[in-house]
N, C-alpha and C positions, 0 to 999 in steps of 0.2 A: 368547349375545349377540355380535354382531361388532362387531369393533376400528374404530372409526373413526380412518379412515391418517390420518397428519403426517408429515412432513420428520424425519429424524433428531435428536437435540436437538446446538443447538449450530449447523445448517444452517437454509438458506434458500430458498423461493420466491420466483421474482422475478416478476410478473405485467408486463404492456408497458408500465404507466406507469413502475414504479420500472425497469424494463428501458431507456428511454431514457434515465432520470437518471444511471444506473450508465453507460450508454454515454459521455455526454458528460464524465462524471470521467473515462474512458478517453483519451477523445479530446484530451482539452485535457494528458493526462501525456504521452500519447502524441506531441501537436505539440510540447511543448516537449523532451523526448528528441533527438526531428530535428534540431530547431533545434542543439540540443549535441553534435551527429556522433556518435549512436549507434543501432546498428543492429541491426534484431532477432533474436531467437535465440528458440527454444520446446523445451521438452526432455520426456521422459516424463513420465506423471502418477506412476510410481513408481519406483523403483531399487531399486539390491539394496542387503540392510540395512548389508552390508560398508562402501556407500559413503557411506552417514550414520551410521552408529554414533562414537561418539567425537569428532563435532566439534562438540557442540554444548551439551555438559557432561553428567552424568546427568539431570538436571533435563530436559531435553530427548531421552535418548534414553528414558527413560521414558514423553515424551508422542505417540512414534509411533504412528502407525497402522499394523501389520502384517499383512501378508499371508498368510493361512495356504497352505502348500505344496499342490499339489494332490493330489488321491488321499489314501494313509495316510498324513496328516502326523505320526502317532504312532510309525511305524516304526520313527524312530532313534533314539526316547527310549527310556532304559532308566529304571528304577523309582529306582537311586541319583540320575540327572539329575533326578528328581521333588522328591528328598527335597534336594538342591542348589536347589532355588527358580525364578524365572523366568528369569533370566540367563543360567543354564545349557543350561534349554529353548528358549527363545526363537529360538535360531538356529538348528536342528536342527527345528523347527516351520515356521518363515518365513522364508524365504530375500531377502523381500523387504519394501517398506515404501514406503506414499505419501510425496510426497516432502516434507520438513519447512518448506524453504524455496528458494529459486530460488539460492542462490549456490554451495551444496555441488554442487550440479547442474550451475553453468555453471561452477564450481573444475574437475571431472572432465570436460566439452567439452575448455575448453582446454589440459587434459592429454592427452587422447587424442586428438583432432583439431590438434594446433598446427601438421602439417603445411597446413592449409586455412586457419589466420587470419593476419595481420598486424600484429604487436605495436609499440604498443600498442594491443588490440585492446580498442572500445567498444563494447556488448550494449547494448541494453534488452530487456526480458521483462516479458510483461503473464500470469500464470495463476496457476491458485489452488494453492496449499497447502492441507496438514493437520495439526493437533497436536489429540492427545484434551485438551483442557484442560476445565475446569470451565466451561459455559457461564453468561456473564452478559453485563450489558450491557457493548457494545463488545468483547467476547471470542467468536469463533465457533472452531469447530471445523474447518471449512472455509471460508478466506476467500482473496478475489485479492488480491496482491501486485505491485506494479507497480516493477521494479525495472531500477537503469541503476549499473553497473559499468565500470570501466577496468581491466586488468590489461597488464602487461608495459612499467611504468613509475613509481618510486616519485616522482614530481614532486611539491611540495606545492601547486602550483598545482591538480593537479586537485582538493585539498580544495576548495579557493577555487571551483573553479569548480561544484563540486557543491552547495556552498553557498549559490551566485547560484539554481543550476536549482531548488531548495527553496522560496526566496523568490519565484522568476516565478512556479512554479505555485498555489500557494496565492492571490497576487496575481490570476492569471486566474479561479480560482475564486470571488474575495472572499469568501473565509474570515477574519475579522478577527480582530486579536489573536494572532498566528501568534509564534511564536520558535522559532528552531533553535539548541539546545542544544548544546556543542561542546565537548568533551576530549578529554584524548588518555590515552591505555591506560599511557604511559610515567609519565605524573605518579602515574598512582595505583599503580605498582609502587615510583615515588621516595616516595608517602606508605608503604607498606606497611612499605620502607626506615625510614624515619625511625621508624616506632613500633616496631621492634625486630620484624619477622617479614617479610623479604623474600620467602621463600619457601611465603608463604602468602596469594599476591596472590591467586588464584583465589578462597579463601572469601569474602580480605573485600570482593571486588567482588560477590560473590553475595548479600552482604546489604547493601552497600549500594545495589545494584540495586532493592530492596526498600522503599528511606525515601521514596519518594512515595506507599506504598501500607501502611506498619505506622508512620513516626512514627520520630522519633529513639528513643523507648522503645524501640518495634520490633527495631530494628538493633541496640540494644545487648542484647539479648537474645537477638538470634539469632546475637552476636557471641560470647557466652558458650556458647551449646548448641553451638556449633563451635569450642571448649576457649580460646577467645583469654583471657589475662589482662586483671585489672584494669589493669594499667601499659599496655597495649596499648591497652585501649578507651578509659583517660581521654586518653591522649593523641594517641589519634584526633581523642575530640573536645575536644579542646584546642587544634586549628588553626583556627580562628574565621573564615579563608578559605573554608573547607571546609564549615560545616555553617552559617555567617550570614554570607554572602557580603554585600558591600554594594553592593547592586543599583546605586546611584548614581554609582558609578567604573565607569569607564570598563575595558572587557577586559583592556588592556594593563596598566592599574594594577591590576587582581586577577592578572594574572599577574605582575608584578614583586612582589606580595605572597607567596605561591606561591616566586615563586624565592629570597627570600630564606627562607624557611625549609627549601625544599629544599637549601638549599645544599652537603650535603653526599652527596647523591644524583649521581653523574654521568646514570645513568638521567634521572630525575627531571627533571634541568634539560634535557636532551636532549629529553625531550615538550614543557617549555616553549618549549623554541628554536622546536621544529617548528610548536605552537601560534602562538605570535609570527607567523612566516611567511606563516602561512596567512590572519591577521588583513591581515598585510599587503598581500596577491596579492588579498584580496576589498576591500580598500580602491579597488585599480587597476581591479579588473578592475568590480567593482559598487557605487560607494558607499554609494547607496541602500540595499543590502544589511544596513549594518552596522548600522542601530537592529533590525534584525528576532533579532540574531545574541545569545546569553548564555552567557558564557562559564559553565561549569556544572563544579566538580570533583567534586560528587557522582553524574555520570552517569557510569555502570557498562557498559550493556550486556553482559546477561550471558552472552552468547556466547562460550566464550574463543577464536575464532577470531581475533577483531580485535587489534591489537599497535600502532595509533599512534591516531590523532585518529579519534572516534566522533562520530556527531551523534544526536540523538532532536530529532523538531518535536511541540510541542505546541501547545494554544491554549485560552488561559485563557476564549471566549467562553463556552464549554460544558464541564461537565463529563464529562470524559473521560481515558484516557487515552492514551500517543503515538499520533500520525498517520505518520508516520515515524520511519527510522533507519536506519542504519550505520556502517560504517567501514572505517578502514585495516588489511587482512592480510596479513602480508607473505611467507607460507607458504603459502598454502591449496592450494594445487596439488602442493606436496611432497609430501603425502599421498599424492598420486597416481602418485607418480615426475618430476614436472617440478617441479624444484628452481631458487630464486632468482626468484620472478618474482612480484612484489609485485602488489599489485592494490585497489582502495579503490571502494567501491560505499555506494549509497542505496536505500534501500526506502518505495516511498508505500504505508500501509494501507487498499486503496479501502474496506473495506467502514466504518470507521471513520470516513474524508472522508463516505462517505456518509451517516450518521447524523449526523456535525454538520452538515452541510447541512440536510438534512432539517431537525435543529429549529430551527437557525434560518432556515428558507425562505429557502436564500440558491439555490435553482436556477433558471433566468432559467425564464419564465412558458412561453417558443415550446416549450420543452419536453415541455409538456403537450401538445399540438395535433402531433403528426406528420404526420395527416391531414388537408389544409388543406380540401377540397372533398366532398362527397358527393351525387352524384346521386341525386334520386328516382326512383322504379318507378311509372309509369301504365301498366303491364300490356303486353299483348302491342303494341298499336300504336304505340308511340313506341320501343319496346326497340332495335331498330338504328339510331334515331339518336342514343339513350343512350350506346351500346356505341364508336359511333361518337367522340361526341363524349368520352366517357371515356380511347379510344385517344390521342386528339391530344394532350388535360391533360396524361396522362403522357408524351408525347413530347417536350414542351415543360416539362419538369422539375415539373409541377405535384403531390403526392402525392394521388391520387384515390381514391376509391370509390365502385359503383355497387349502391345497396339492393338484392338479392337477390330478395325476396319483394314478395309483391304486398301488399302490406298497408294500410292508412289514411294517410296523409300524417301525422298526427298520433304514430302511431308511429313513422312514420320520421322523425322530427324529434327525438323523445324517445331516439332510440339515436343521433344524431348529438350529440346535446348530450353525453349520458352519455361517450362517447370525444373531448369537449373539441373538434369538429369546428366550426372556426369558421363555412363554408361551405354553404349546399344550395343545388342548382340544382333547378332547377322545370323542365322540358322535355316537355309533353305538348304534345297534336297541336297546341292554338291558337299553343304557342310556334313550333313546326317550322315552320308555316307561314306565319310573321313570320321567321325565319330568326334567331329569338334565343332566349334564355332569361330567367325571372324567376330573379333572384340573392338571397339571403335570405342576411342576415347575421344568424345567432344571437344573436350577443354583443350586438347590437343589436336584433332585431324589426326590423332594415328589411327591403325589399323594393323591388329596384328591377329595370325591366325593362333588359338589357343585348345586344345584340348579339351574334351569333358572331364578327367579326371584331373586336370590344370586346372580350371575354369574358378572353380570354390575357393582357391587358396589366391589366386590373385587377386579377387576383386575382395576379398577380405582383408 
C-alpha cells in the first residue's frame, strides 16, 4: 500500500491564500525595522555545530537539527565513542547543524566581517530556523523568525527604543491585548543572590522559565529535581514581588519594591537601576508605550546568552504562547574572538502572529483578493483583444488575469469567485465592437457596460 506524503511533523505548507497573509506579517515587521535604521542582513540556512553548540544551554543544543557528514560519516567513530553516548558522537558524525536561531549567526557576521560594518551596527533578518521540539499548537519545528539587533553599543536607550518598535508593530497588525514583558537577567542573579545560591543562577532561571507552562507547583519541583534546598525554595517564594506581582502599581513601584529587598545585592540593584532607565527613555521617547509595557521578574528567557533587560510579548486575546522576545548580551561575539561589544536584539514569532491572527480574523479582508480582474475567454475571435487589453491592466498597475481555456462563462465565473476575484470582464466581439467591455462585479451580481477609455479609472 503506498504512503500518502505530508509535510514533516512539526512543518508547514503554505498555499497562496495563507501565503499572502504570511507576506503581509512580513511586510508590515519589515516597514517598521526601516522606519528604526535597521538594515538587512541573511545568513546560511546551516552552520557548523562548533558555532552553535554551547550558547544556548543543553536544552537547546539537544534540539538541533544536524547534519550528517557526507560519505562514511561512521568513519571516525570508534566502538568506545558508541559506548560514551551521543555527545561524544555527535561531532565526529555532523560537522554541521541548521541554524537554531538568527542571533548566534549574526553574533559570528559581526565577528568575522567587522572589517565591512559600522558600529553601532543595526541588522534586521527575516528567515526561518529550526529546533527538533515536540510539535504542538503554536510550536513548529521550522518556523520564520523576524529579528532586528543593535550591536557595538551598550545605551539603554536602545531597550527603550526596541520596546516602542514592539508596541508599533503589533499596533499595525491590531492584535489586541498585547504586553511586552520586561526584566533584566541582573535582578534575577540579585534574587539567586538573596536566597543563598548565586552561583546557581542558570538552573533557577531554567525553571523558572517554566511557570507559565507547569504552575508554581511546577517550579518547585523542578527546583527540587535540580538539588535546590528547602530554605532556597521557600524563600524564593517568599518574595511576594516575584511570584504575585500587584498588577495595579505602577513598574516603577514594583521596582522600588524589588529594590528594597535586593538591597544587599550590588548585582541585583544594578539591573534595577538599568530597568529604571529604560522605563524612563520609553517614557521620552513613546508615552503611549507605557500601558502596553509589564514589568515581569518572573521572565527567564532561557537562553543564557542574555546578561541585562529581556523582553517576551504576549497577548492574552488568545491562547498562546510568546509572540516575541529578547534581549541584552553583552558577550556574544567573544565567542568568536571579538571581545567587548555589547549588543541587545528582538525577535517577532511570525508563524505564531499568524495563528493569532488567524483566529481572531484580524487580517484586513483586500488580502484575500490579490487578483483584482479576470478576463473571460470567448475563444479564438476576441483573444487578441483580450491579450491586448490584459497587457494595458497590468501596465497600469492593475493585477490581471486572462481565463485560459475555452470553457462556459459559468465556469469561468465559478474559478474567479473561488480565488476571491472581485472583477470579470466580458469582452466578445459585440463588446470589441462598441469599443468597451461588460464589467461584472462578483461581490455584487452587477453588471455594467463600461468603456475602454472608462475601464482603468474605475477598477482603480
Amino acid at each position: 500500500m503506498s504512503l500518502k506524503p505530508a509535510p514533516p511533523k512539526g512543518t508547514r505548507d503554505f498555499l497562496p491564500a495563507e501565503m499572502q497573509r504570511r507576506k503581509y506579517i512580513f511586510g508590515e515587521i519589515e516597514s517598521v525595522f526601516k522606519k528604526y535604521g535597521f538594515l538587512p542582513l541573511e545568513t546560511p540556512s546551516f552552520e557548523m555545530l562548533s558555532t552553535l553548540t554551547g550558547k544556548y544551554g543543553e536544552e537547546g543544543d539537544q534540539l538541533m537539527f544536524r547534519i550528517l557528514n557526507s560519505g562514511n560519516f561512521l568513519e571516525e567513530v570508534s566502538n568506545q565513542d558508541l559506548t560514551e553516548g551521543y555527545k561524544k558522537v555527535s561531532p565526529k558524525i555532523a560537522e554541521k547543524a541548521l541554524r537554531y536561531d538568527l542571533t548566534i549567526p549574526f553574533a559570528r557576521v559581526v565577528a568575522t566581517r567587522q572589517q565591512d560594518i559600522s558600529l553601532p551596527f543595526r541588522r534586521y533578518q527575516i528567515q526561518p530556523v529550526w529546533r527538533a521540539d515536540r510539535p504542538q499548537k503554536g510550536r513548529y519545528r521550522e518556523f520564520y523568525q523576524c529579528d532586528a539587533d543593535i550591536v557595538g553599543s551598550d545605551a539603554l536607550t536602545l531597550e527603550a527604543e526596541l520596546s516602542a518598535l514592539y508596541v508599533e508593530v503589533f499596533q499595525r497588525l491590531k492584535i489586541p491585548q498585547v504586553q511586552v514583558h520586561l526584566n533584566n537577567r541582573k535582578i534575577l542573579a540579585g534574587i539567586a543572590e538573596y536566597c543563598g545560591e548565586a552561583d546557581r543562577l542558570i538552573d533557577m532561571t531554567i525553571a523558572l522559565d517554566k511557570l507559565d507552562k507547569i504552575g508554581q507547583d511546577g517550579v518547585r519541583k523542578e527546583l527540587e529535581a535540580k538539588g535546590f534546598g528547602s530554605d532556597f525554595i521557600e524563600k524564593l517564594f517568599s518574595i511576594d514581588v516575584l511570584f504575585h506581582s500587584e498588577t495595579q502599581k505602577s513598574g516603577q513601584a514594583l521596582l522600588s519594591d524589588m529594590k528594597s529587598i535586593l538591597s544587599g545585592s550590588a548585582t541585583g540593584l544594578k539591573g534595577i537601576e538599568e530597568f529604571e532607565a529604560v522605563l524612563n527613555y520609553l517614557e521620552a521617547l513613546s508615552p503611549d508605550s507605557l500601558s502596553q509595557i509589564q514589568v515581569d521578574f518572573t521572565l527567564a528567557r532561557g537562553l543564557n546568552y542574555y546578561t541585562g533587560m529581556i523582553f517576551e510579548v504576549k497577548t492574552t486575546a488568545v491562547k498562546m504562547g510568546s509572540i516575541g522576545g529578547g534581549g541584552r548580551y553583552d558577550n556574544l561575539t567573544g565567542t568568536f574572538g571579538l571581545k567587548g561589544i555589547s549588543g541587545v536584539g528582538i525577535s517577532f514569532g511570525a508563524d505564531r502572529i499568524y495563528d493569532v491572527m488567524e483566529e481572531l480574523n484580524a487580517f484586513p479582508d483586500s488580502l484575500d483578493s490579490p487578483v483584482k480582474v479576470c478576463i473571460a475567454n470567448f475563444g479564438a475571435s476576441s483573444r487578441k483583444e483580450n491579450l491586448k487589453l490584459l497587457s494595458l491592466l497590468r501596465q497600469k498597475g492593475i493585477p490581471a488575469e486572462y481565463f485560459p481555456d475555452d470553457k462556459k462563462l459559468p465556469k469561468q465565473i465559478e474559478y474567479a469567485l473561488k480565488k476571491n476575484i472581485p472583477w470579470m470582464i466580458l469582452q466578445g466581439e459585440a463588446e470589441i465592437e462598441k469599443d468597451g467591455v461588460e464589467l461584472k462585479n462578483l461581490n455584487k451580481t452587477e453588471q455594467v457596460f463600461c468603456s475602454l477609455s472608462d475601464l482603468v479609472n474605475v477598477l482603480q
